[in-house]
C-alpha positions in Angstrom: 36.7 68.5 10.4 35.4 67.5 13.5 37.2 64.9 15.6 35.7 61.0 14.6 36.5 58.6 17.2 37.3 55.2 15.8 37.0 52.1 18.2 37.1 47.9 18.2 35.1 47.9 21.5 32.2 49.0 22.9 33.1 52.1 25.3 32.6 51.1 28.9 29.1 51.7 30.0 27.7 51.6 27.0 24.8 49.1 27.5 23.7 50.9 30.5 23.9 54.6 29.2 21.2 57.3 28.4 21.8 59.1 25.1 21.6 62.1 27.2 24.6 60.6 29.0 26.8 59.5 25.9 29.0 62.4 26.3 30.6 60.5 29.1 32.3 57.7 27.9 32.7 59.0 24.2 34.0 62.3 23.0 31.7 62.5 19.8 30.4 61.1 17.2 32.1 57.6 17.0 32.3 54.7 15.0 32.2 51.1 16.9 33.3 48.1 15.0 32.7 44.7 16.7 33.8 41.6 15.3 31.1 38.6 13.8 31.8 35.1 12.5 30.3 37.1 9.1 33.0 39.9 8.1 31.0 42.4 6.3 29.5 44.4 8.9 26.0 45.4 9.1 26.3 49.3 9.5 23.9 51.0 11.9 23.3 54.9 12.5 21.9 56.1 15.4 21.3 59.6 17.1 21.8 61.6 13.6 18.8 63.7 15.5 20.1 64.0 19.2 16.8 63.5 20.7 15.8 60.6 18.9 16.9 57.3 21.4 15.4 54.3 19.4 18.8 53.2 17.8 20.7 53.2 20.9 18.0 51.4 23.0 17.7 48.6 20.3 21.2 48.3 20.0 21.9 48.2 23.2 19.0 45.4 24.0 20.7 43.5 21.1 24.0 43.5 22.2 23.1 42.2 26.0 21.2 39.5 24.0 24.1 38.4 22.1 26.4 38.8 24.8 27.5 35.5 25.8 28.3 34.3 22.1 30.0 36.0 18.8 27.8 38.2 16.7 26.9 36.3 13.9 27.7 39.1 11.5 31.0 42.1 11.9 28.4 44.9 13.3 29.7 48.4 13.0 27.9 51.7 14.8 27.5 55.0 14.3 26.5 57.1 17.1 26.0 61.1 15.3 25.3 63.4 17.3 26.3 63.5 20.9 26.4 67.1 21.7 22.8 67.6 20.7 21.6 64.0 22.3 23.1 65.6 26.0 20.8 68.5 25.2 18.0 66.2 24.4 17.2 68.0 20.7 17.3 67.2 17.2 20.4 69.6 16.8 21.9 72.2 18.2 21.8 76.2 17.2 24.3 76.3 14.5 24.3 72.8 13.8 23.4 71.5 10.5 21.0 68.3 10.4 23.4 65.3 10.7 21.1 63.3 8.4 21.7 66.6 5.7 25.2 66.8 5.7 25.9 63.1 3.8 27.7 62.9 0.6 25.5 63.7 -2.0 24.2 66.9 -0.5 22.6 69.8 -1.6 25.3 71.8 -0.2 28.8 70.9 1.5 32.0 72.8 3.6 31.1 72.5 7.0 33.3 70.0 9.3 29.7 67.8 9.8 29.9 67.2 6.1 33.4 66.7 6.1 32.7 63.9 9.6 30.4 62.0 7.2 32.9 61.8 4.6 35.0 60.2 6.4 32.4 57.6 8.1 31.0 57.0 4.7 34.9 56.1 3.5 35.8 54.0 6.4 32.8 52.0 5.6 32.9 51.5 2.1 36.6 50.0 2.4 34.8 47.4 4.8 32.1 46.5 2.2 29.1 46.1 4.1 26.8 43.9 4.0 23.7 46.7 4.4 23.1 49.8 6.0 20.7 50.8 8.4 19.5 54.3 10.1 17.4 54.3 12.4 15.3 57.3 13.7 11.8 57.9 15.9 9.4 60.2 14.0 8.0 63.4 16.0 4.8 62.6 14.1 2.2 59.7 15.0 3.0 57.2 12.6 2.9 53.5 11.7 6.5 51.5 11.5 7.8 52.1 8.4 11.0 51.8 6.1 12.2 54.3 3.9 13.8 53.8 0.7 15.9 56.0 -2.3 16.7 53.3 -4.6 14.4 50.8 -6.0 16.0 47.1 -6.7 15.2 43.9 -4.9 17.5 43.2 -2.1 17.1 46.8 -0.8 13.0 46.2 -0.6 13.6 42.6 1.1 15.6 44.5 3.4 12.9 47.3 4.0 10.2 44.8 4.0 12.0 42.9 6.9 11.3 46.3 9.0 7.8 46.8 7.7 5.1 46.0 4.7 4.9 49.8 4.4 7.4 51.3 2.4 8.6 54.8 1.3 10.1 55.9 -1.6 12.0 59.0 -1.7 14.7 61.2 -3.7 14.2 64.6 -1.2 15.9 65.8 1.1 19.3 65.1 -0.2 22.5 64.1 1.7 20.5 61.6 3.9 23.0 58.3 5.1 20.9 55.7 2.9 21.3 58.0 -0.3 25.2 58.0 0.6 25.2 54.4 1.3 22.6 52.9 -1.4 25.4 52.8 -4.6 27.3 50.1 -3.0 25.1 47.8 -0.1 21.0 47.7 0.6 20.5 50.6 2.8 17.5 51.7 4.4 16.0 54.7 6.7 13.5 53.1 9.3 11.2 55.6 11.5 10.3 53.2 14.3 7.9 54.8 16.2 7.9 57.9 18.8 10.2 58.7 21.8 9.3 56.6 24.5 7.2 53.7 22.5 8.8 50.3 24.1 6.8 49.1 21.0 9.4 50.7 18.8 12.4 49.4 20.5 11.4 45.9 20.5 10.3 45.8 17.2 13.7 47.6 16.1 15.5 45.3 17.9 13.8 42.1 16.9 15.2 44.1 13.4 18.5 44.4 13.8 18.6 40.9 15.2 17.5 39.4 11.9 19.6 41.1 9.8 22.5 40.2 11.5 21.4 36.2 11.1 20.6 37.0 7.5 23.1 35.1 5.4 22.3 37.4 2.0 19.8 39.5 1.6 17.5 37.8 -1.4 17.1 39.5 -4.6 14.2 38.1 -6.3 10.7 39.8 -6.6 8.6 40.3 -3.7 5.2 38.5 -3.6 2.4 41.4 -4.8 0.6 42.6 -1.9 3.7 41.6 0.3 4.4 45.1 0.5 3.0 48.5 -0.1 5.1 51.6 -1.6 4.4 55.0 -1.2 6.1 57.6 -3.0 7.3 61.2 -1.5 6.0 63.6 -4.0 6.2 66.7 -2.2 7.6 68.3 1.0 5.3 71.0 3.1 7.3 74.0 4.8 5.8 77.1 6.6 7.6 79.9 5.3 9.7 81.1 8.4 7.8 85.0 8.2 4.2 82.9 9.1 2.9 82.4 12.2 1.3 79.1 13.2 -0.3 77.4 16.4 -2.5 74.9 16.7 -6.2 75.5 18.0 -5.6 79.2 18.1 -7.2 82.1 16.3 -3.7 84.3 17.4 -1.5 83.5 14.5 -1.6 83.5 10.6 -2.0 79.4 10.0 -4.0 77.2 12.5 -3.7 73.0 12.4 -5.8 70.7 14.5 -4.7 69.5 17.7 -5.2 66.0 15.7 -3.3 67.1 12.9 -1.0 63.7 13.3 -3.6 61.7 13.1 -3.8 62.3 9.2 -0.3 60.5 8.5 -1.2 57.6 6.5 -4.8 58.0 5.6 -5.6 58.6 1.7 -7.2 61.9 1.8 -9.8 62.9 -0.8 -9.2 66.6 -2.5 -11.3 69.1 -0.5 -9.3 67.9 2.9 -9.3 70.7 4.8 -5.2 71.1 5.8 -5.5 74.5 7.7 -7.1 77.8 8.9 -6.2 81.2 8.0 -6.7 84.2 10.0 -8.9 86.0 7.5 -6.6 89.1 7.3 -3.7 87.2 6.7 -2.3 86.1 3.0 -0.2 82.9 4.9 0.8 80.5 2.3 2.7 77.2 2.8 5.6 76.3 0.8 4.8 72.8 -1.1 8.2 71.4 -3.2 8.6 68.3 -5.4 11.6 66.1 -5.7 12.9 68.7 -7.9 12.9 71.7 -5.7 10.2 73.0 -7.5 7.2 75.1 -5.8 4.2 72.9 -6.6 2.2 74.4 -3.8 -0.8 75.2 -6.2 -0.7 71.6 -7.6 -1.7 70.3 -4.4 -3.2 72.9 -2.1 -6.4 75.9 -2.8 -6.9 78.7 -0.1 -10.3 80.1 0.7 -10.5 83.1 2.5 -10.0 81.3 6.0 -9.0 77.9 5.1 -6.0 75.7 3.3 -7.6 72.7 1.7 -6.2 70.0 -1.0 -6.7 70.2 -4.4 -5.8 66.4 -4.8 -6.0 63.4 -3.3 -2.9 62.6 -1.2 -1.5 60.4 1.8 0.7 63.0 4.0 3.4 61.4 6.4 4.9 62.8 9.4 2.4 65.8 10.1 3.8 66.5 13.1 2.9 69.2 15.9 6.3 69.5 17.2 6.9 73.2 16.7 10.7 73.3 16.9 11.2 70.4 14.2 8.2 72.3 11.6 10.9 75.3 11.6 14.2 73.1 11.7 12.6 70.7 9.1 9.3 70.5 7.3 5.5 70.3 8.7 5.2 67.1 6.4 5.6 65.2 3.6 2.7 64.4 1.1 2.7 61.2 -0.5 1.1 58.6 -3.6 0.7 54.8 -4.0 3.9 53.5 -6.0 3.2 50.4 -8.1 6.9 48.8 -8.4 7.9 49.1 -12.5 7.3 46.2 -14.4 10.9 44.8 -15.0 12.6 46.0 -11.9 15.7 44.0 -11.1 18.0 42.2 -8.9 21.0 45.0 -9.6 21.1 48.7 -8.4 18.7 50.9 -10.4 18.4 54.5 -9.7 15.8 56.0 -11.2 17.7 59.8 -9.6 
């Protein structure tokens, strides 16, 4: 198992420090726990993708906010992966995706999944009050909150982040699936690297959940907020070539390919070229694992278009994460079921 540093301060240097720097002042992935006049601890992950700094700005902007006073809530945090932060990537070569490797996984054995075993334990014997994890997207897309288990408090507490919402049940072994039996948890994407928009709006965040007293658990006004299920995930296979603007490789996306996150897209969308020689297919999988790539997409001779109306969310045209993760997600309108409750219901 690798190493997990356990700690009842905040490392020295820590509201100054880079991500890129965390390797410093903390050996790896650690596990702060600061006190609050509230003892069940709001529980924030940050830097499960190394290159993705949004968590540790917001905290740290937080923290010298509160600094002169007690926390109003125990706040405990989770910073993931520090080797690949120093290097400035998602993960490292070798590394499996520290927001993969949860309980609950698709698969298990390595000393990551072993690491978030033992965060996950630690936590639940402190019975938190809600989980958080907090990631940029490498897409461009709006602020939004992402969801696996569909009861009350856990959409107040996504709605507190944003009015958009996503609903989810792939990829497996993400924190918030490990964390959603037992407290509101919640995945928010809060912008790109670099957006001071995204830190201040996660900080302002992770401020009011730690003033929240409870989190409510009655029904949220219609129209308050606005759910969107994940119904597929898009892969290129790893033997096809892709580029964007390019007639060199098998599959070509627009430069502007982002800017289709979000927008309800009528069937006939054109999604891609094809080299006309080329029989380049992508790989489209439903919540089930199941190849539904001819439910949604048709290919012409030199282009990839939709057979259905969809919303896709983080198209991105960040080449390295398209062959560590997916090209995107594609995505429907969710009307909440009639009847949902205050409880934990899972619909997995």
């Amino acid at each position: 198992m690798l190493p997990l540093t356990l700690l009842n301060e905040l490392p020295t240097g820590f509201l100054e420090i880079s991500a890129a720097d965390l390797w410093r002042i903390v050996p790896g992935p650690t596990l702060v726990h600061l006190p609050g006049r509230r003892p069940e601890p709001l529980f924030v992950s940050i830097l499960l993708h190394g290159n993705e700094d949004v968590g540790l700005l917001a905290v740290q902007n937080l923290l010298k906010q509160l600094a002169r006073r007690p926390l109003p809530r125990a706040l405990s945090i989770f910073l993931g992966n520090i080797d690949a932060a120093r290097a400035g990537v998602r993960r490292l070569p070798g590394q499996p995706d520290y927001n993969r490797v949860w309980p609950g996984s698709d698969d298990d054995g390595t000393s990551e999944h072993a690491l978030m075993r033992a965060v996950t334990a630690e936590m639940q014997a402190r019975r938190p009050f809600a989980s958080v994890d907090l990631h940029n997207n490498t897409g461009r897309n709006p602020f939004y909150a992402c969801v696996n288990r569909l009861d009350w408090p856990v959409l107040h507490l996504a709605a507190l982040f944003s009015r958009t919402v996503v609903y989810f049940l792939r990829p497996h072994g993400v924190q918030s699936q490990a964390f959603g039996p037992w407290c509101p948890a919640v995945t928010c994407e809060c912008g790109k690297v670099g957006d001071p928009a995204g830190v201040a709006h996660t900080t302002e965040f992770l401020d009011s959940c730690l003033h929240l007293a409870e989190i409510p658990s009655h029904p949220i006004a219609p129209g308050d907020i606005h759910v969107f299920h994940t119904v597929a995930t898009v892969k290129i296979p790893p033997d096809v070539t892709f580029g964007f603007e390019t007639s060199e490789t098998d599959l070509t996306f627009s430069a502007g390919l982002e800017a289709l996150n979000f927008q309800e897209l009528p069937a006939g969308t054109r999604l891609a070229g094809r080299r006309p020689d080329s029989t380049a297919r992508l790989d489209v999988r439903d919540e089930t694992n199941q190849d539904v790539t001819a439910q949604f997409l048709e290919y012409a001779e030199t282009e990839i278009r939709l057979r259905r109306g969809v919303m896709p969310s983080m198209l991105t045209c960040n080449e390295p994460v398209i062959r560590q993760d997916c090209l995107g997600y594609f995505m429907e309108r969710f009307p909440l079921p009639a009847g949902l409750g205050a409880s934990p219901a899972s619909p997995e």
